[in-house]
C-alpha distance (Angstrom), angle and dihedral (degrees) to the residues before:
residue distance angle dihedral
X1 . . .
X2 3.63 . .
X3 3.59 119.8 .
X4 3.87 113.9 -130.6
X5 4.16 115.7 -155.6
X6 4.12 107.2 -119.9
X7 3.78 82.9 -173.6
X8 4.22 143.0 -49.4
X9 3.61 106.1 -21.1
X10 3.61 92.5 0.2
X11 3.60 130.4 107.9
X12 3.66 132.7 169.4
X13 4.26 139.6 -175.9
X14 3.77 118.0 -116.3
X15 4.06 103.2 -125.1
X16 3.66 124.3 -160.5
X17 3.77 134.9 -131.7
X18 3.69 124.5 -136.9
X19 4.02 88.0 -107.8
X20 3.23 95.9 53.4
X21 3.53 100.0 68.0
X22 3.80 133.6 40.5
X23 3.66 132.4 -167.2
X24 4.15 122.6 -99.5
X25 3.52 120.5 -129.5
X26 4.07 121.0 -113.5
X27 3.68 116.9 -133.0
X28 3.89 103.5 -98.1
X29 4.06 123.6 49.0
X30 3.60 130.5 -154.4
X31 3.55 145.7 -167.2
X32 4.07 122.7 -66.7
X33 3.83 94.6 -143.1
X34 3.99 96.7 53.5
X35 4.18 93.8 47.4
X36 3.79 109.8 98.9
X37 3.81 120.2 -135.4
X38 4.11 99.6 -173.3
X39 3.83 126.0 134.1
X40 3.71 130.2 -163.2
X41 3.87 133.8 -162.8
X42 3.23 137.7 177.7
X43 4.15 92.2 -35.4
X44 3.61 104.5 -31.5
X45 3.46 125.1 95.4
X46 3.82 126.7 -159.9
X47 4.21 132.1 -170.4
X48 3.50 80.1 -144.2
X49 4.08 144.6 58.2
X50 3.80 98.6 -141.6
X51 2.98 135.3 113.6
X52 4.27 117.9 -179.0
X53 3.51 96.8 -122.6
X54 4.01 111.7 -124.8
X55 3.50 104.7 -98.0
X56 3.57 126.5 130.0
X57 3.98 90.9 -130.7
X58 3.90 84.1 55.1
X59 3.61 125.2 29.0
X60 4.54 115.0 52.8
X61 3.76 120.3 158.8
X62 4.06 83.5 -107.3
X63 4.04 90.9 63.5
X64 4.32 96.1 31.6
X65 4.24 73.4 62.2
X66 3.52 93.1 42.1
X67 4.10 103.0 40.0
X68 4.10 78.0 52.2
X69 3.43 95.8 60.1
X70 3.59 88.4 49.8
X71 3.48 92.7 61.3
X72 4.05 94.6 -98.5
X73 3.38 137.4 92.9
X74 3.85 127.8 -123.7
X75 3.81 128.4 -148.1
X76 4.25 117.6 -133.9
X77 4.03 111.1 -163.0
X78 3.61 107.1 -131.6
X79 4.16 91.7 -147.1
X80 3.64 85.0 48.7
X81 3.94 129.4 110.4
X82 3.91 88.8 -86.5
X83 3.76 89.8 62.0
X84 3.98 102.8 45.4
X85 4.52 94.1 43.8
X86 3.62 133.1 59.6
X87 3.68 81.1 -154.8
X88 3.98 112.5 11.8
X89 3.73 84.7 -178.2
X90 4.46 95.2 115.4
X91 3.70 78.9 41.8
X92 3.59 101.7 63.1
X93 3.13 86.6 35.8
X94 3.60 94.9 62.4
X95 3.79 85.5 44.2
X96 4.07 87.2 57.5
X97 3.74 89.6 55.0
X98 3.75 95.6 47.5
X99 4.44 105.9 116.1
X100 3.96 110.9 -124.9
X101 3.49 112.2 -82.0
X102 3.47 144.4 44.1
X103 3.33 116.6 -15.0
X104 3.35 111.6 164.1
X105 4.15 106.9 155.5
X106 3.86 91.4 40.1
X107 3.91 84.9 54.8
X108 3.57 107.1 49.4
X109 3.80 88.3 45.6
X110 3.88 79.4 65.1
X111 4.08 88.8 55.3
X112 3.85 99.9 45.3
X113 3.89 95.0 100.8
X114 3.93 107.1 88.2
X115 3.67 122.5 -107.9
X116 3.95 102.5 -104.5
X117 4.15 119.0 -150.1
X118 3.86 86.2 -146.9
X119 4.06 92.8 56.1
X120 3.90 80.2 52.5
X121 3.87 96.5 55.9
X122 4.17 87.6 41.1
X123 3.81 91.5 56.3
X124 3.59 100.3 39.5
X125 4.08 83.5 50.9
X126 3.85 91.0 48.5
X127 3.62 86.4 61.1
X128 3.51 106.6 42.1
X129 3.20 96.1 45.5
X130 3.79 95.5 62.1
X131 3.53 85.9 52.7
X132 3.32 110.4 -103.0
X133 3.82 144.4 135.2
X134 3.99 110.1 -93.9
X135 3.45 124.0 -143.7
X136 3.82 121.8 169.4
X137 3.81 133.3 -176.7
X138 3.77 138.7 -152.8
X139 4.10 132.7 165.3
X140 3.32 123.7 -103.8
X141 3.70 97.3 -108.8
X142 3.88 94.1 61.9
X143 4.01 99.7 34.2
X144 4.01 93.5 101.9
X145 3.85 91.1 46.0
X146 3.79 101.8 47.5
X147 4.34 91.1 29.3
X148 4.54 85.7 97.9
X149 3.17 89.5 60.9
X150 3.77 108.2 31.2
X151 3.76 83.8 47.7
X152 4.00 90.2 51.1
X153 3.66 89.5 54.5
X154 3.26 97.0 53.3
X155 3.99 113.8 -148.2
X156 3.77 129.6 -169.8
X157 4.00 94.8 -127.5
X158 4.12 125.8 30.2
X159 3.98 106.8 -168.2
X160 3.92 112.8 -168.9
X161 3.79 100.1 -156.5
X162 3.93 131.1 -178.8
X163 2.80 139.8 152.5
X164 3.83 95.3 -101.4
X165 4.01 112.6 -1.1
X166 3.66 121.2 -176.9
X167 3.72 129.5 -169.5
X168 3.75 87.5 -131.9
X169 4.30 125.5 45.4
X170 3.97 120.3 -176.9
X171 3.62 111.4 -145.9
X172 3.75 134.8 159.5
X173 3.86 91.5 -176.0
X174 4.04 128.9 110.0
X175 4.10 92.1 -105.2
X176 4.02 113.9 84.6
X177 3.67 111.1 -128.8
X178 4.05 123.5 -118.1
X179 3.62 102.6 -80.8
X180 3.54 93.3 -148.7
X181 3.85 104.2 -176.9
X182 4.01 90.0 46.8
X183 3.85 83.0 50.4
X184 3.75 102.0 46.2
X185 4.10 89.2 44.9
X186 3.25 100.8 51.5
X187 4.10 99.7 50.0
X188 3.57 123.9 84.8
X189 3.89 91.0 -144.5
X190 3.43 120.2 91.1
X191 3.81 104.1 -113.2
X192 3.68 128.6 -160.3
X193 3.96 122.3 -165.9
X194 3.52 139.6 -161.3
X195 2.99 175.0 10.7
X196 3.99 103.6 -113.6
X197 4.07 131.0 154.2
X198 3.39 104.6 179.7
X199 4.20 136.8 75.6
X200 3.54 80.0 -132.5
X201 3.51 95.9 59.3
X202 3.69 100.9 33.8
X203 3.37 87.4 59.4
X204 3.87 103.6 51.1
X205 4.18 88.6 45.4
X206 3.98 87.2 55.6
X207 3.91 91.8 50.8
X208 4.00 84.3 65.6
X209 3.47 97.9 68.4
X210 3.51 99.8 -104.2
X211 3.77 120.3 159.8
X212 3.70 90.4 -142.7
X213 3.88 148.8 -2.8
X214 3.66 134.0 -134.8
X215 3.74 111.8 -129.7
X216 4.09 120.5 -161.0
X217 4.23 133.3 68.4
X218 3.31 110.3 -153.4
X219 4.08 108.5 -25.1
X220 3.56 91.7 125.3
X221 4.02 118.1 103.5
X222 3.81 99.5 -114.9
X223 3.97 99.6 42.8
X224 3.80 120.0 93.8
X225 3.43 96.2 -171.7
X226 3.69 100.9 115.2
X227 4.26 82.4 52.6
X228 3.89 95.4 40.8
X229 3.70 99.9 48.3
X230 3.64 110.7 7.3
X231 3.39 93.4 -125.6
X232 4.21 123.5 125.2
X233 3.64 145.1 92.8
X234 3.95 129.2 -125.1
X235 3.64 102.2 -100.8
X236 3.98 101.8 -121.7
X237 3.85 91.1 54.9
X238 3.81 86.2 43.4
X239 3.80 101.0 56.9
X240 4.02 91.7 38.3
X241 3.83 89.7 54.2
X242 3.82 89.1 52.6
X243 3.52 90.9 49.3
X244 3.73 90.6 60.6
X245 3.77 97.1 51.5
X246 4.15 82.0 46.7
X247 3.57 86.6 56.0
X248 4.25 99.9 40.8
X249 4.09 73.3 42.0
X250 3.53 94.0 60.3
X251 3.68 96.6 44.9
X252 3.80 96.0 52.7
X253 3.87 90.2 43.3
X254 3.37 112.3 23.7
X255 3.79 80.9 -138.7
X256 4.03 113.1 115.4
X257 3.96 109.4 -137.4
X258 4.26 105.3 -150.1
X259 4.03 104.9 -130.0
X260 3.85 109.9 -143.9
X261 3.81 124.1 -156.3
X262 3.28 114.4 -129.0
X263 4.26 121.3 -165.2
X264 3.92 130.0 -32.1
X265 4.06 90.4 89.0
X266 3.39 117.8 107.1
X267 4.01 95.9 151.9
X268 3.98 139.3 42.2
X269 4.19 78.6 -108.5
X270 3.96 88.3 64.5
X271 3.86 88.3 49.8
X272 3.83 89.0 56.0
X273 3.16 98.4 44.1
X274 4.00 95.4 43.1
X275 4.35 83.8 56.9
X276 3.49 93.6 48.6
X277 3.59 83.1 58.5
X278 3.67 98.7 51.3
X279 3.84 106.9 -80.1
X280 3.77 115.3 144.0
X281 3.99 84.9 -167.5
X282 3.94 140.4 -20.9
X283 3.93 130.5 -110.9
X284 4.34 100.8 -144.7
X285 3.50 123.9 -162.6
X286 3.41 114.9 158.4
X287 3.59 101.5 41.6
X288 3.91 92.1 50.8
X289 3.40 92.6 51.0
X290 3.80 84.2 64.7
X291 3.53 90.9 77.4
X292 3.62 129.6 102.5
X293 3.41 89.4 -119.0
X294 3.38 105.0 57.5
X295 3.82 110.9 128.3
X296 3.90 99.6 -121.9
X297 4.40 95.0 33.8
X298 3.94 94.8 -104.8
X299 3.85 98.3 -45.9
X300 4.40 95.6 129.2
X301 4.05 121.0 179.5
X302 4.01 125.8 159.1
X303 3.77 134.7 -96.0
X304 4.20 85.0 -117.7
X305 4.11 87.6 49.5
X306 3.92 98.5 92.0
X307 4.05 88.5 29.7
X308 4.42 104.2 156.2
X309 3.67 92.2 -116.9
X310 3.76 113.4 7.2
X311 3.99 121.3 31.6
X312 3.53 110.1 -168.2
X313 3.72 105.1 -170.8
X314 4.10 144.3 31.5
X315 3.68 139.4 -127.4
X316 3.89 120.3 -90.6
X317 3.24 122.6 -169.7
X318 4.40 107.8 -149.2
X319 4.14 126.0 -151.5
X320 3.49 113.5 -103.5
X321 3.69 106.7 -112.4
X322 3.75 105.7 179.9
X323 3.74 133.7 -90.7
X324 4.20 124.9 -15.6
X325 3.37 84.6 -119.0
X326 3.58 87.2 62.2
X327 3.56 103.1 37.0
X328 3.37 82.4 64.9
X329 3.63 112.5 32.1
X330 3.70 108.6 17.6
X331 2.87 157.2 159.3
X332 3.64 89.4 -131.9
X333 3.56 117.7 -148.2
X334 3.87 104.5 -154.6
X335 3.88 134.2 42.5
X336 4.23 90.7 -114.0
X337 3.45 97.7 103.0
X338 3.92 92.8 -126.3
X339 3.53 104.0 107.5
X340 4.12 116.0 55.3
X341 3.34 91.1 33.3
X342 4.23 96.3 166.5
X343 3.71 87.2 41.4
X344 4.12 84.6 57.5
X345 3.97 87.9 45.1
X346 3.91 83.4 51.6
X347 3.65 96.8 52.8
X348 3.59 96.7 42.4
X349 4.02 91.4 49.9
X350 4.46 84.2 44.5
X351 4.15 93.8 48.1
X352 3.99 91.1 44.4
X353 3.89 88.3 42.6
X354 4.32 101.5 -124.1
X355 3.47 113.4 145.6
X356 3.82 85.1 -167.2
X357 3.88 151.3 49.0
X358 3.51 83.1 -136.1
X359 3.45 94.2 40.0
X360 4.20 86.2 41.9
X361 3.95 90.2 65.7
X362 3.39 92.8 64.2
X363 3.71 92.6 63.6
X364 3.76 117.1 121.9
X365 4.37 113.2 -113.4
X366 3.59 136.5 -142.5
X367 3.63 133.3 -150.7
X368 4.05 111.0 -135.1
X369 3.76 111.6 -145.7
X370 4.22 109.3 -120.8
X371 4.16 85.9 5.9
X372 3.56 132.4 -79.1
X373 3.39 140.3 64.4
């Protein structure tokens, strides 16, 4: 990619947003019924590419079961509400009440309760028992504390989410870092890390032995990391870049690394568009905490929100838009895009003619002048 000069000495890449590109059609069309939207890793298969992103405004044991039954899979945080309450009912309630904005004191308060190992083991239970696929999340910065127990409880999926992980952290301090490639090799769990931006740091998180990366710094509409620290990448050139250090991955391996989107997509358009990239699937927040069952009724803020010393995102409260199942498949009730949002990433793959997701990411792109299509 061309390098544009910022100033003497200087030179920067020009990155691209999700909504400023759109995907070009092939020559031959086919029908959205008979195109096949499932996604595989490690030994899970899902009719779906979703993941429930791990946000406490998102992702409750009720709608991990649910976003199963739906064909995807949903990921609980294990320092989240679920794992500090016997009942974080008042809390999300409190949560629900919250105005827009940042609310930083009013949030921690929510977060004072300790995270508790046997909350862990009840959760992970409450899912498994209803027969569904469990996936569980914790930050980077707790993983070696809470691992005993998450390990004892034995989930199907481990995510270790940030919100920038690296395979590789310089410090001259007391604490030992996260060794993440020790970590990821020595659990029987298919893990999958992030976030990342970069080639760079694609790259470097695949060499761990991850099954898959989460790709996106602060795209989503409650983080203000890209404000706080400067510090992102547009998500198109974001997922691309990761698909090339899947693909120099791949060759040095022979072991293919799944890329996951994570934030910018609000519609079944942004899925498409996030494939043709490179995504294998998507992590959604914001549209899934749309639903009306969303634990804290459409109010949505990040894990790094209430951080001790340096919050890096707000509360946003999200218009109810009807039932997951609809959010997801319909029928959608408005011309927005938002609701249906697998019968949008039908469409798209049935009007461009890719029978496929893998067949989808071969799919030619655009770049839309001034953003959107």
């Amino acid at each position: 990619m061309a390098e544009i000069e910022i100033g003497m000495g200087k030179t920067g890449r020009r990155g691209y947003a999700l909504d400023e590109v759109a995907v070009v059609p092939s020559r031959r069309t086919r029908d959205a019924d008979e195109v096949d939207v499932s996604w595989n890793i490690d030994a899970y298969q899902f009719d779906t590419p979703v993941i429930a992103a791990a946000l406490d405004g998102v992702t409750s044991p009720a709608t991990a079961v649910e976003m199963d039954r739906l064909g995807g899979v949903a990921a609980l945080h294990l320092e989240g509400l679920w794992a500090r309450h016997d009942d974080p009912a008042g809390a999300f309630a409190a949560a629900a009440a919250l105005e827009p904005g940042d609310r930083v004191a009013e949030l921690r308060a929510l977060y004072d309760a300790p995270v508790r190992p046997e909350l862990i083991s009840r959760r992970v239970a409450e899912i498994r028992d209803a027969g569904a696929t469990v996936c569980v999340a914790v930050s980077p910065a707790h993983t070696e504390a809470l691992l005993p127990h998450i390990t004892a409880a034995e989930p199907d999926l481990l995510i270790i989410q940030g919100t920038v992980t690296s395979a590789e952290h310089l410090s001259t301090g007391n604490s030992e870092p996260l060794d993440l490639k020790y970590l990821v090799r020595r659990l029987e769990v298919p893990v999958i890390v992030g976030g990342c931006a970069s080639y760079a740091a694609a790259l470097h998180l695949m060499r761990t032995g991850a099954a898959g990366v989460l790709v996106g710094v602060g795209p989503g509409v409650t983080s203000t990391t890209n404000r706080v620290l400067g510090v992102g990448n547009p998500q198109a050139t974001a997922i691309a870049d990761a698909r090339a250090a899947r693909m120099r991955h791949l060759d040095e391996t022979g072991v293919y690394c799944h890329v996951i989107a994570d934030g910018g997509m609000t519609t079944g358009g942004d899925i498409a568009k996030a494939v043709v990239c490179g995504a294998d699937a998507v992590m959604l927040g914001s549209p899934l905490a749309a639903a009306t069952e969303a634990p804290a009724g459409g109010a949505l803020w990040s894990m790094s929100a209430y951080h001790a010393s340096l919050p890096r995102g707000v509360v946003h409260h999200i218009e109810p838009r009807g039932t997951l199942e609809q959010v997801l498949f319909g029928p959608a009730d408005r011309a927005d895009g938002r609701t249906n949002l697998i019968g949008g990433l039908r469409k798209a793959m049935a009007v461009t003619g890719y029978g496929t997701l893998k067949d989808l990411q071969k799919a030619d792109l655009a770049v839309v002048s001034g953003g959107g299509a």
